[in-house]
C-alpha positions, 0 to 999 in steps of 0.5 A: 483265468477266463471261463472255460467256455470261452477257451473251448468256443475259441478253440471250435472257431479255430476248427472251422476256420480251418475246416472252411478256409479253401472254399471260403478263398475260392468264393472271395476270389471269384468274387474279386474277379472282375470278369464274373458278371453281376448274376454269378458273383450274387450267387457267390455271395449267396453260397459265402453267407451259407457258410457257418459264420464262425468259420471267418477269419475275423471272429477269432480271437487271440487268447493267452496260451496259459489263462485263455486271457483275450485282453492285452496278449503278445504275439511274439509270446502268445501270453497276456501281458500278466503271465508276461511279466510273471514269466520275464522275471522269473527268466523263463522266456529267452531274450528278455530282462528287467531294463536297468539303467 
């Protein structure tokens, strides 16, 4: 089990990254746009590294649902590989089994 913190650090990142997403995408495509002069794309990059920076996609991370686990977590299940195996035996997710050959 991870601390507590963490889990509600990533879960405040999750919360910017939402609150800055439309205004973060209009400042990079007007940065990509090759018809802004080199004068307003600075300004661009000034008013981008204003915002908080915690609200960029990259900072967050994944975490498993049930143990708030950074390392070694499944995107299809959304658990660590841990709880995975735990849960697969037991039957709790569907679609997976133990392989016996």
């Amino acid at each position: 089990m991870s601390k507590q913190c963490m889990v509600r650090r990533e879960k405040a990142r999750e919360h910017e990254v939402k609150k800055h997403a439309a205004k973060r995408a209009e400042l990079v495509a007007a940065m990509k746009n090759p018809e802004v002069d080199l004068e307003a794309k600075l300004a661009t990059s000034r008013q981008l590294q204003k915002l908080p920076k915690d609200s960029a996609k990259c900072r967050l991370r994944r975490r498993c649902w049930k143990t708030g686990r950074a390392h070694g977590v499944y995107r299809a299940v959304g658990m660590c590989r841990n709880m995975f195996r735990i849960h697969a035996m037991q039957g709790d997710i569907p679609g997976i089994h133990k392989a016996s050959w």
